[in-house]
N, C-alpha and C positions, 0 to 999 in steps of 0.2 A: 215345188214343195221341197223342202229339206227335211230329208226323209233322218237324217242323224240328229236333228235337233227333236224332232216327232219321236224317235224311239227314247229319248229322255225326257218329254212332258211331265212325265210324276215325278221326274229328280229335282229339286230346289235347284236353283242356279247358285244363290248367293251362300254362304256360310253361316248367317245367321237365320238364315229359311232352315238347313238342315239340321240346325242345333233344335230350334222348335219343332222338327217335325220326328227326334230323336226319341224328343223328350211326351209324347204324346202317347196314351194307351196300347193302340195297337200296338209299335217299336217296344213299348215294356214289356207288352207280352210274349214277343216274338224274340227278346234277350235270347233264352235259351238254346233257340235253334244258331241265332245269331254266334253267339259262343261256341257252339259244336262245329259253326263252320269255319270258322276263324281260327279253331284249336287244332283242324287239323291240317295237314301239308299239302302241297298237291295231290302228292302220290298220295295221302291218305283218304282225302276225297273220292279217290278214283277208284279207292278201296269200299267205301260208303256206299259209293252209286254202284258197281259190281256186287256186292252185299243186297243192298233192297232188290234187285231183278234175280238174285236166287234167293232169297225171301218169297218174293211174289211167285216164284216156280214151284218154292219145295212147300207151300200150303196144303197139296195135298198129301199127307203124311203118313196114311194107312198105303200108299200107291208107291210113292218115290223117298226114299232118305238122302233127298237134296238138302231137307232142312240137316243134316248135320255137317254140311259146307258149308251152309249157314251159321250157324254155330261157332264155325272156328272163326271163319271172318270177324262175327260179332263181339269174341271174343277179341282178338287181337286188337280191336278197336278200340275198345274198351281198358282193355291191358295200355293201349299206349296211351290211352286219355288219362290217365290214372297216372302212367309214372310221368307226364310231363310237366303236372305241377312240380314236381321238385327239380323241372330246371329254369329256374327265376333265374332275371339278367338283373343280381343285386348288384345296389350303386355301378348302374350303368346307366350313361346318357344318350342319348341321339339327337346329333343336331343336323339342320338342312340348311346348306348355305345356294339360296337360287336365285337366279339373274333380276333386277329389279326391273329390269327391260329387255324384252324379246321382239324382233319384227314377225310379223305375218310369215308364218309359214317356214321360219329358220326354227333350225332347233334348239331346243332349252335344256341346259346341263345342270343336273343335281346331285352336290358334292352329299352325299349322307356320312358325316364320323361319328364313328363310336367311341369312346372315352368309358375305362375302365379303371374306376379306384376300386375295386375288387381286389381280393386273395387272392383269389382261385384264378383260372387261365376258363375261356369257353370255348367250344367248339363246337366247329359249323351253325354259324349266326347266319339266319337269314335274314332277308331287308327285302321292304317292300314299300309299293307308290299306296297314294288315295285311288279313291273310284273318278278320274276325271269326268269332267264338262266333258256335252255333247260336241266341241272344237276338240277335243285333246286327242290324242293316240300315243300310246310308249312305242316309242322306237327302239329300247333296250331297258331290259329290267337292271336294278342292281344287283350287283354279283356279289353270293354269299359270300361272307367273310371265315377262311375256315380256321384259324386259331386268333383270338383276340386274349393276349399276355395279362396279366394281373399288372393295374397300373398303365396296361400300353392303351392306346388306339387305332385305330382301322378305318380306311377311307373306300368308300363305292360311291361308283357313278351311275347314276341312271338320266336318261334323255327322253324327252317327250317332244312334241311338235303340235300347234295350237293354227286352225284356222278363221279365227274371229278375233275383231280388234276388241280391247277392252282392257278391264282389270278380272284377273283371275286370282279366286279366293283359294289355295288345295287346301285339302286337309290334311292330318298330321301323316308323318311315315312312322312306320314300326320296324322294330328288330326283335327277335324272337330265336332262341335255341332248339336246334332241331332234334327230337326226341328219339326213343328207340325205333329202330327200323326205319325210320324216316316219316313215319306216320304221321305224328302228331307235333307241335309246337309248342314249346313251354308259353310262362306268360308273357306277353311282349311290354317292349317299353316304346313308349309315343315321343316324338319329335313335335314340337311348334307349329302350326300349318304357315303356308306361307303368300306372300302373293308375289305376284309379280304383270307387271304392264305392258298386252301386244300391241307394241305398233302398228301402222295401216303400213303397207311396204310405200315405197318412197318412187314414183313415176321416173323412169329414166328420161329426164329433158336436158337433150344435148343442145338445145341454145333457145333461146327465149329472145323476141326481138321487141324492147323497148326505147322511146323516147329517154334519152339521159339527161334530162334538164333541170338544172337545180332550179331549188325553190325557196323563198321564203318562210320560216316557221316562228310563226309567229310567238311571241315570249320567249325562245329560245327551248331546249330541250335538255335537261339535268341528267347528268350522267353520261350524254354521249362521249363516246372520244373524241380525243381534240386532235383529229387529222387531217391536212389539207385547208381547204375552206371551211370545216363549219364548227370553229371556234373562234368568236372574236375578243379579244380582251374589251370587259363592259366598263371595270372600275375596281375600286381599293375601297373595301369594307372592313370592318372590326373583324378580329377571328370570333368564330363560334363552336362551339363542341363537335366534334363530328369531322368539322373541316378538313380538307386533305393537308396535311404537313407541306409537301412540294409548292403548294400555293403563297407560302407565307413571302409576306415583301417586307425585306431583312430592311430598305434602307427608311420604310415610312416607318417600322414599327421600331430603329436607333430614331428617328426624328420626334415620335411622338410618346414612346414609352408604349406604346399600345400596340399588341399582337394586330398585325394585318393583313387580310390574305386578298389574292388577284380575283377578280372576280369576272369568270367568262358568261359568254351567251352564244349559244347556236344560233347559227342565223343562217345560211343557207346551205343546202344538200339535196340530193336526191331519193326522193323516200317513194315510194310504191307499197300498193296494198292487194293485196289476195285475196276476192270475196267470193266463198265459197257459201253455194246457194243451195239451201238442202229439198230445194221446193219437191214434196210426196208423191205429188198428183202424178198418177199414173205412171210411176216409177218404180222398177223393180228396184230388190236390193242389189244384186249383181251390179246395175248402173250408177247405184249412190255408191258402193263402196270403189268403184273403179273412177271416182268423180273425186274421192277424199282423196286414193292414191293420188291423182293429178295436182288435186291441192298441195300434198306433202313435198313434189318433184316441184312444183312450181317456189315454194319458200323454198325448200335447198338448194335450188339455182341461184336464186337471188342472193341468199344469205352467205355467199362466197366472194359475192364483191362489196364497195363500201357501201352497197345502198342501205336505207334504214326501212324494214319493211312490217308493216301491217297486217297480218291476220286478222281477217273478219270472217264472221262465220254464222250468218245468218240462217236460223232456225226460227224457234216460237220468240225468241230476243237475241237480239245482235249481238255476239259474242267478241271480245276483241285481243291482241296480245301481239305487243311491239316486241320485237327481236333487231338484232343486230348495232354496232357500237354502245356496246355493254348494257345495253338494255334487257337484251335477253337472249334467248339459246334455240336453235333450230332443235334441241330436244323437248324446250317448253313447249315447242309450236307443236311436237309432234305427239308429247301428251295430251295437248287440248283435242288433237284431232282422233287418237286412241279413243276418246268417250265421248263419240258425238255418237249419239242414238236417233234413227228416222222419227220424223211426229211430223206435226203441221207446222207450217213456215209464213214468215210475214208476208202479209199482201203486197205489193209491188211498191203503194204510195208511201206504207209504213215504213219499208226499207226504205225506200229514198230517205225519209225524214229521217231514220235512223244514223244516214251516212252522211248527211250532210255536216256536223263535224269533221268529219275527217277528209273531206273532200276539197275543202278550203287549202291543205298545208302536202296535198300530192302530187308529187309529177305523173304520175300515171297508176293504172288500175287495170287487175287480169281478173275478170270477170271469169267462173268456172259454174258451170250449171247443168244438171240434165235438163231443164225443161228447156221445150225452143218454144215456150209465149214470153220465158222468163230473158230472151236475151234482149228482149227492149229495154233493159234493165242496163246493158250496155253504153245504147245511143243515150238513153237519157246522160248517164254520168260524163260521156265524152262532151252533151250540152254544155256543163258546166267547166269546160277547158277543162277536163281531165283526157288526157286522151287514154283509149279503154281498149284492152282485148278482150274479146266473147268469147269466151270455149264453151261449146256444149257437147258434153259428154255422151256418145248416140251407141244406144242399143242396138240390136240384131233386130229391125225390122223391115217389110218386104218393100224392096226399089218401088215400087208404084209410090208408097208413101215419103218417100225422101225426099228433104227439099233442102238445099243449100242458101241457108240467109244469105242475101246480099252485104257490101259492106255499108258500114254507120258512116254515120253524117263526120268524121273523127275517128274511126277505127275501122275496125271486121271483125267477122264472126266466123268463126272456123269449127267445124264439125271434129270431133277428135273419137275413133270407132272404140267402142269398149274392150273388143280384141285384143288392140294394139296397146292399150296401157295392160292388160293381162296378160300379155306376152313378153313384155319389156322390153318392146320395140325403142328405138333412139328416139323421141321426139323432136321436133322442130318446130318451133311455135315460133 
């Protein structure tokens, strides 16, 4: 049980949950307390709660004259609520400049400036975060600003640290002028809210052992680089809009009057596909998301030499996304896997029939799965001359139940312990 996620059940997760749950009777009614607590400082808070426990002491009044420490307290309160409307932060902005991409569990830096087309000069600006998601924690608040000049601006940084992959919506930050005694806060001014996207962390796989066989691709592939083998010159076509300049053939289009450009086709390479198998059944989350990490270590290996690789990512439909020779970017691959969410996953026949596209134009397939009924899933694909690695990603359960697949009719299947991609052990696949 995730006992941090349980303690945030009534918090909306997404941004547009807590705008409607803002704007709803109760949240209206409760403005006022809202305001009073927002208006005052730390210190004034603390002033607050000290204040009601001699409230609740000096009630009896004909006995103790507690109630007139009470008094002053309430007093002073009161006094500083009052003078910190007149310290507005006019034409003042606040803007957040934050990472549009963070990994699992690194930390996330937020630049806050303040910008002042202001007169006047202010002082002691405080700066503050949202109320984060049940993943977030502030690892340092922002540091108040204590003179911001008429016309100048001011920069704070605050960090936070996020343990779940996804998109995170924050809410706006505030700055706010600190009032007499330190009690209270003028009115603040809001920042933009912002997002930003955690990546899964990325499996350390210090070598990956494949078949390096090229292959045929059939119709050829647009856009790849033209490196090595897998560009052929196909023929000499009319230019068309769009066309690459470098392509143009100076002596057909002096011969014909007609712009002409060279016209390639892919035709062999080695391309590999990553099928990452989200199958639920009896699956914690700790072993799916230690199963994405491997997926992520497995494209990043790959994606460093010239192979052209595959992302698939079978769920409730088979999800897909070519990376490498300009096709696409080991950050695309790592967004698609940023927002994979557990559900139900296609049945074994459906996958196949799903894959069979792609199974035609591969030299080989890494199979990555917690379930071990799902790693027949393997041998079948190595039937079809793919030859296939099985990984299946194994939880912490008791040696009586443990059983090491034998290898496929075309590959093996390798157990890889949850531990060990949680520790960032070297891998060797």
């Amino acid at each position: 049980m995730n006992l941090a996620r349980l303690n945030h059940v009534l918090i909306p997760a997404t941004h547009a949950e807590r705008e409607r749950l803002r704007r709803r009777l109760p949240a209206r009614l409760a403005q006022p307390l809202v305001w009073i607590f927002y208006a005052l400082s730390t210190e004034g808070r603390v002033l607050a709660l000290a204040a009601l426990f001699v409230g609740a002491a000096g009630l009896e009044v004909g006995v103790m004259q507690v109630y007139l420490l009470w008094s002053v307290l309430f007093g002073l309160l009161c006094g500083a609520l009052g003078a910190s409307a007149l310290l507005r932060l006019g034409r003042v902005r606040l803007e957040v400049r934050a990472p549009a991409r963070v990994a699992l569990g690194e930390s996330a830096s937020f630049e806050l400036v303040l910008r002042s087309e202001a007169a006047r000069e202010h002082h002691n600006v405080r700066l503050g975060g949202p109320f984060l998601p049940w993943d977030g924690r502030w690892e340092s608040e922002p540091a108040p600003v204590a003179r911001l000049g008429a016309g100048g601006s001011a920069r704070s940084v605050a960090r936070a640290r996020f343990l779940a992959r996804g998109e995170h919506h924050l809410d706006a930050f505030w700055a706010a002028e600190l009032g007499p005694l330190g009690l209270s806060l003028g009115p603040a001014v809001h920042s933009e809210g912002c997002r930003l996207l955690v990546l899964p962390r990325i499996a350390p796989v210090a070598s990956l052992v494949l078949p390096a066989r090229h292959r045929l691709q059939p119709g050829g592939l647009a856009g790849a680089s033209r490196t090595g083998e897998s560009a052929e010159l196909f023929g000499l076509r009319p230019y068309r809009p769009g066309d690459p300049v470098r392509d143009l053939h100076a002596r057909t289009w002096a011969r014909t009057g007609i712009p002409h450009v060279r016209e390639y086709q892919q035709e062999y390479f080695v391309r590999a596909a990553v099928i990452l198998d989200l199958c639920r059944a009896g699956t914690s989350e700790r072993v799916l998301e230690a199963a994405i990490s491997l997926a992520a270590g497995v494209v990043a290996r790959l994606s460093r030499s010239e192979t052209l690789v595959d992302l698939l990512v079978a769920g409730p439909s088979l999800q897909a996304l070519t990376i490498g020779r300009s096709l696409g970017s080991l950050e695309q691959a790592l967004d698609l896997l940023a927002g994979l969410r557990a559900g139900p996953s296609l049945e074994q026949a459906a996958l196949l029939a799903a894959l069979d596209p792609y199974l035609e134009r591969l030299s080989a397939a890494v199979l990555i799965t917690p379930s071990r009924e799902r790693l027949v899933l393997g041998r079948r694909i190595a039937e079809r001359d793919v030859p296939c690695r099985a990984l299946r990603v194994a939880g912490p359960e008791p040696f009586w139940r443990r059983r090491r697949e034998g290898p496929g009719p075309h590959g093996d299947a390798s157990e890889i312990p949850v531990w060990s991609i949680e520790g960032e052990e070297p891998l060797r696949l």
